[in-house]
C-alpha positions in Angstrom: -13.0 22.2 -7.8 -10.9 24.1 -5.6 -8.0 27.0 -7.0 -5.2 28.0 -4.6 -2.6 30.2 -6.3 1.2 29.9 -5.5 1.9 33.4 -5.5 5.4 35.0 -7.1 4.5 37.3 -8.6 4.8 37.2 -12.8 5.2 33.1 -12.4 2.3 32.7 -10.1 -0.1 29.6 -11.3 -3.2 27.7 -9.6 -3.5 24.6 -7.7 -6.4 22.9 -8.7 -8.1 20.3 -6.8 -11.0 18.1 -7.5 -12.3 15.1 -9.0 -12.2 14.5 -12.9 -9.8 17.5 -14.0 -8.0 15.7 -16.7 -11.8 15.7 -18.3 -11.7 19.4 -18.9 -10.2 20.7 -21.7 -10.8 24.3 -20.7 -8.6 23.8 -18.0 -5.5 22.7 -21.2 -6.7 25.4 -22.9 -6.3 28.2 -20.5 -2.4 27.2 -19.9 -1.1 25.5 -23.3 -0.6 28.7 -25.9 1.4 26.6 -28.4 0.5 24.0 -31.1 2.7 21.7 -29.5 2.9 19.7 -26.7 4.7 16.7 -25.4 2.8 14.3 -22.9 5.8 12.4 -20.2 4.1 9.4 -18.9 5.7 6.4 -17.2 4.4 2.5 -18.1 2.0 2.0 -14.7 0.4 5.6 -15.6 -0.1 5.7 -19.2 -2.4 3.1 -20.1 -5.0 4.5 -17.3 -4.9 8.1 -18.4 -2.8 8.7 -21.4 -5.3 8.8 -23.7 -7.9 10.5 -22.0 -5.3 13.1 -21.2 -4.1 13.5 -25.2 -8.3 13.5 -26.1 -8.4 17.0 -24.4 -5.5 18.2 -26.6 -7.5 18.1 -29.5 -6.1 20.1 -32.2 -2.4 20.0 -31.4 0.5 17.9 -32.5 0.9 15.6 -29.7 4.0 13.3 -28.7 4.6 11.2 -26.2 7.4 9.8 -24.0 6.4 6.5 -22.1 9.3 5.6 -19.7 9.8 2.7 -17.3 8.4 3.0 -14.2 10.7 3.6 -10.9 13.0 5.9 -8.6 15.8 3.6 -10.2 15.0 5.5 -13.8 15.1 9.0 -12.0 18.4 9.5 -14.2 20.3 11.7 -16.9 19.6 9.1 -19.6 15.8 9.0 -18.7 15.9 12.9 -18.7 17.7 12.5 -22.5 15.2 10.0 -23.9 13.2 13.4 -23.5 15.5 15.7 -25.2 15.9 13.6 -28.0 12.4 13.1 -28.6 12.0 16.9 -28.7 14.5 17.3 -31.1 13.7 14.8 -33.4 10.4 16.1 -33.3 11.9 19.9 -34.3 9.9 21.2 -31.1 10.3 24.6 -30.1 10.9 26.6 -27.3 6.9 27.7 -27.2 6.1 23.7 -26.9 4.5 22.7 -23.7 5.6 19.5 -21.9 2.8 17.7 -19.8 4.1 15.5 -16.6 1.5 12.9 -16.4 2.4 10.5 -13.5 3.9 10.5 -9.6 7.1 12.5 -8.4 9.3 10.6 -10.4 7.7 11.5 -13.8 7.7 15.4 -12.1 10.7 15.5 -11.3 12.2 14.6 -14.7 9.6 16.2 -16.8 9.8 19.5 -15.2 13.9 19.2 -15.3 13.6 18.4 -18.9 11.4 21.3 -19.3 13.8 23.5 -17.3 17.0 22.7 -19.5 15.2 22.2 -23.6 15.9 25.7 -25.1 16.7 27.1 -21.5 13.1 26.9 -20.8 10.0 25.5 -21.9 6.8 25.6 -20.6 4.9 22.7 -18.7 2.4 21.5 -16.9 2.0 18.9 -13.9 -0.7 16.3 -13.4 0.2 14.3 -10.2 -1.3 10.9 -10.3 0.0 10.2 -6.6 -0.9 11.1 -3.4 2.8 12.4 -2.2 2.9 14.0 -5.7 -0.6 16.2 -5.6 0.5 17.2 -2.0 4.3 17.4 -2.4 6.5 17.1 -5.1 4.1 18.7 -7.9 4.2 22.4 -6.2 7.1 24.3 -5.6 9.3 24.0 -8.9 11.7 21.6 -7.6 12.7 19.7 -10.3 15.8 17.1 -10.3 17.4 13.8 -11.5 19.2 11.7 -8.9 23.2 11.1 -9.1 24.6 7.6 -7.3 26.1 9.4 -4.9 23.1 11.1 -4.0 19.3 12.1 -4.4 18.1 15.1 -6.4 21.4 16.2 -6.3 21.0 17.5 -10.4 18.0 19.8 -10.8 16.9 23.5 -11.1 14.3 25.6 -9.3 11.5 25.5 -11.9 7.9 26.5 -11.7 5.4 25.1 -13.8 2.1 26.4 -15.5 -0.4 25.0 -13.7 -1.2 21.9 -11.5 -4.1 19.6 -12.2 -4.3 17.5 -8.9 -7.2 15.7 -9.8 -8.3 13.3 -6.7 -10.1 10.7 -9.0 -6.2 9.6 -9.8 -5.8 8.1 -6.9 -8.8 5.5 -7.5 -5.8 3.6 -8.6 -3.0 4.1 -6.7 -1.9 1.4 -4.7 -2.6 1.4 -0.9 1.4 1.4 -0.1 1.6 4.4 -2.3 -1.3 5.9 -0.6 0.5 5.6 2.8 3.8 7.2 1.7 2.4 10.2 0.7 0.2 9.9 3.4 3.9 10.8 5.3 3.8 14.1 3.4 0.9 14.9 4.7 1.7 14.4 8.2 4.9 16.5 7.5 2.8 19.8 7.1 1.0 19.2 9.9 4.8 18.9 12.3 6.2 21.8 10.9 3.5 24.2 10.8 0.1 23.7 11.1 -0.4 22.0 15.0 -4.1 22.2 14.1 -3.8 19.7 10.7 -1.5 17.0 13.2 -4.6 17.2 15.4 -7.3 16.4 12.4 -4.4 14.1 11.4 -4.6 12.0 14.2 -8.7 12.0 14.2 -9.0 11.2 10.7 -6.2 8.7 9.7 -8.4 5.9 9.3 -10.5 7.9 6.7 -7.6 8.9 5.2 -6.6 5.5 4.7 -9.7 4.2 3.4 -9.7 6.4 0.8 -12.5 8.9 2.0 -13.0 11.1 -0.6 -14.0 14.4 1.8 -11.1 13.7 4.3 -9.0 12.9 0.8 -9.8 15.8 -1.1 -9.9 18.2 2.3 -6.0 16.5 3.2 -4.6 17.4 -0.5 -6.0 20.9 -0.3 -4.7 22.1 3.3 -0.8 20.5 2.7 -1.1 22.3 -0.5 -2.2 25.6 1.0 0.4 25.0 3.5 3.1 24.8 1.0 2.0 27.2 -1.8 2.4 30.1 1.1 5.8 28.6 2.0 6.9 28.7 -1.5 5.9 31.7 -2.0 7.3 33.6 0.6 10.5 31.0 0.0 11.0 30.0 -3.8 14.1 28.8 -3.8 14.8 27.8 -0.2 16.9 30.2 1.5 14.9 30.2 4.7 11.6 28.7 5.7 11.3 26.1 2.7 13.9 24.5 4.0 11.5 23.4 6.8 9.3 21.3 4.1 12.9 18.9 4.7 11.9 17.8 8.1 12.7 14.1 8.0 14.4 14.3 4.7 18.2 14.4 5.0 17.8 10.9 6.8 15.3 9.8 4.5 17.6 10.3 1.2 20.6 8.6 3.2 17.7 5.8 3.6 17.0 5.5 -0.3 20.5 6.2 -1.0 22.6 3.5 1.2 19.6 0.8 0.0 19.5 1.8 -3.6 16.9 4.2 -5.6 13.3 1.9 -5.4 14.6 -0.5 -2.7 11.8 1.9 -0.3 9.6 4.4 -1.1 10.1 8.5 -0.6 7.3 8.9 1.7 8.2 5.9 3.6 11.9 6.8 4.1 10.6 10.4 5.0 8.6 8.6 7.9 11.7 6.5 8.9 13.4 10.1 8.6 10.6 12.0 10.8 11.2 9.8 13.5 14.8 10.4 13.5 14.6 13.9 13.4 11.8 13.9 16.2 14.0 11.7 18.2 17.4 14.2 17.7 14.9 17.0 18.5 13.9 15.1 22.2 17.8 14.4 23.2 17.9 18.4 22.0 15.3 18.9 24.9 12.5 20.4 22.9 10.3 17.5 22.3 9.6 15.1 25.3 8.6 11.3 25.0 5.3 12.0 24.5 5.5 14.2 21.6 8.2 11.8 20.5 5.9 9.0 21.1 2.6 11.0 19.1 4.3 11.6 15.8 6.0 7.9 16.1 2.2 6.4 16.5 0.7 8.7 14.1 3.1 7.5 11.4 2.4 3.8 12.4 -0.8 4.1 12.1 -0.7 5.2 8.8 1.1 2.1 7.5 4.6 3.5 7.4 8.0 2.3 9.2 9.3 4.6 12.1 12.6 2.2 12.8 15.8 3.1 10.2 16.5 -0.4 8.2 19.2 -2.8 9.9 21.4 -2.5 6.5 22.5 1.0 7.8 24.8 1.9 10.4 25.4 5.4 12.0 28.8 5.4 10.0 27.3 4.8 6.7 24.6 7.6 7.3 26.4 10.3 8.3 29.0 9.4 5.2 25.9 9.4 3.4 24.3 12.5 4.8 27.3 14.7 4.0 26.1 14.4 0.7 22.9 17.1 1.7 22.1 20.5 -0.1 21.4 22.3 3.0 24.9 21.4 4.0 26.9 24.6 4.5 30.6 24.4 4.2 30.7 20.7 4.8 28.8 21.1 7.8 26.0 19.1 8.4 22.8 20.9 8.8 19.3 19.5 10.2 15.6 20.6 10.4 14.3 19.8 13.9 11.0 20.4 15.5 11.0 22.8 18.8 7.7 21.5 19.1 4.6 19.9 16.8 3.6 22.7 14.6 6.9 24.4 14.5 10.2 23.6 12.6 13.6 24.9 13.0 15.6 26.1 10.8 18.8 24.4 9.5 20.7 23.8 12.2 24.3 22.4 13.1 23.8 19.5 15.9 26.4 17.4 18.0 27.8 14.8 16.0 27.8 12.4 20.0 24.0 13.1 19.8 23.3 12.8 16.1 25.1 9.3 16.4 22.9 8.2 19.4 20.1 9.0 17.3 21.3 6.8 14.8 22.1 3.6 17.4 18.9 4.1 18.7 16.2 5.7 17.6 14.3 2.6 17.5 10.1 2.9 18.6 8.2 0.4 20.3 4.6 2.0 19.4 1.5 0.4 20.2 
């Protein structure tokens, strides 16, 4: 087992990593001070790991929530099917809620955690790929509005995170290659040295080596406790970890919540932003070309879907939380291995990335 520790200060908390986690109870024990706990779970997740999860809470009164599984049900009402459960159940502010599932599940546990008695706390056990790496550290936690992704949520850290690689045993391959897009993200905003592994070890990625696995979760989450850290609630540098993302949420937006997955819109968005960032004169085709293959190779698309038009994403991008003043605002790459900040960009060249930023990789 690996630790890393996301460091701020009184609400620091570990990272673990490593294979059968959920099987320790010392690990429960050492976060969970309270008799009670609440387990969020969604249908795919629960019956794989539910009840191994509760047999290490021995001891406690344990409820559970079970919710449909989707991006779809990332929603207020899912986020109330909590509350009520907690209320009926008389928990109290001292009650610990457990996220047991992928980003989705994460996302609305930790927001439902973050609003029951102004803040309980929880505990997050990532059973995805982009989850372990992404979503599960940080304390971004959020329900998505129809007009926009993630656009109802609160900067919320949790207890602990159990990223235990044995999880992923059963993830499907197509969720294995969007987070696989996460991945790749750390390595084009900040760590030139990770693209470079990247590229020598997709393959093993993708056949679910569990060194190159276990060695891929534990350097993207290195690479964004330290951002966290010196960035909690995104002000500078954390905004970075958005490369690829303000086109991706127009993508899962304008198609509707499920129609694609996060990590495979982030790709889409990747390429956009790498292709935005060329026309800028700070990538060439190469470079272009690189993180366009890379991202093929790992089974994701690099082409924005034919339902969209530039019209539709820009209307769609307004909608952005690193929009200032209703100004549109981007992360770029001056180069692989370093991001920009949020910049403003010329609407004539954002649009041309948006007509054509279509790759022809082989």
């Amino acid at each position: 087992m690996k630790t890393l520790i996301v460091s701020l200060g009184q609400r620091s908390y570990p990272i673990y990593i490593g294979p059968n986690l959920i099987g320790q109870a010392d690990l429960f024990d050492r976060h969970i001070h309270s008799s009670q706990v609440m387990v969020v779970a969604n249908e795919t997740v629960a019956p794989l790991y539910l009840d191994r999860v509760i047999a290490k809470l021995e001891g406690r009164q344990v409820a559970t929530v079970i919710l449909p599984d989707g991006e779809s049900l990332k929603t207020m009402a899912s986020a109330m099917q909590i509350f009520d459960e907690l209320l009926r159940l008389k928990f109290s502010r001292n009650a610990t809620l457990i996220a047991l599932g992928g980003g989705v599940i994460g996302d609305l546990a930790g927001f439902a955690a973050a609003c029951y008695q102004r803040g309980i706390p929880f505990i997050q056990i990532p059973t995805t790929l982009l989850a372990q790496v992404d979503s599960s550290v940080g304390g971004k936690t959020a329900v998505n509005h129809p007009l926009g992704k993630n656009m109802i949520g609160a900067f919320y850290q949790p207890q602990c995170v159990l990223a235990d690689t044995t999880l992923l045993n059963t993830l499907p391959d197509r969720e294995l290659c969007a987070g696989l897009a996460e991945v790749i993200k750390y390595g084009l905003i900040r760590d030139p040295e990770f693209f470079c592994w990247l590229e020598g070890k997709i393959e093993a990625l993708l056949s679910r080596d569990a060194e190159a696995l276990s060695y891929a979760i534990e350097r993207s989450c290195a690479n964004k406790a330290e951002v966290v850290a010196a960035d909690e609630r995104e002000n500078g540098e954390r905004a970075t970890l958005n490369l690829g993302h303000t086109f991706g949420h127009a993508i899962e937006t304008g198609l509707g919540y499920g129609a694609i997955l996060h990590g495979e819109a982030v790709a889409v968005g990747m390429c956009q932003a790498a292709d935005l960032s060329r026309r800028l004169g700070w990538l060439n085709d190469a470079d272009v070309a690189r993180i366009a293959r890379l991202l093929k190779q790992a089974r994701l698309p690099i082409t924005p879907p034919a339902e969209l038009d530039a019209e539709q994403f820009l209307e769609l991008m307004a909608v952005d939380k690193k929009n200032v003043d209703g100004k549109l605002r981007l992360i770029l790459l001056e180069k692989i291995g370093k991001a920009t900040l949020p910049i403003s960009v010329d609407v004539s060249l954002l649009k041309a990335t948006l007509d054509d930023s279509v790759f022809n990789i082989k």
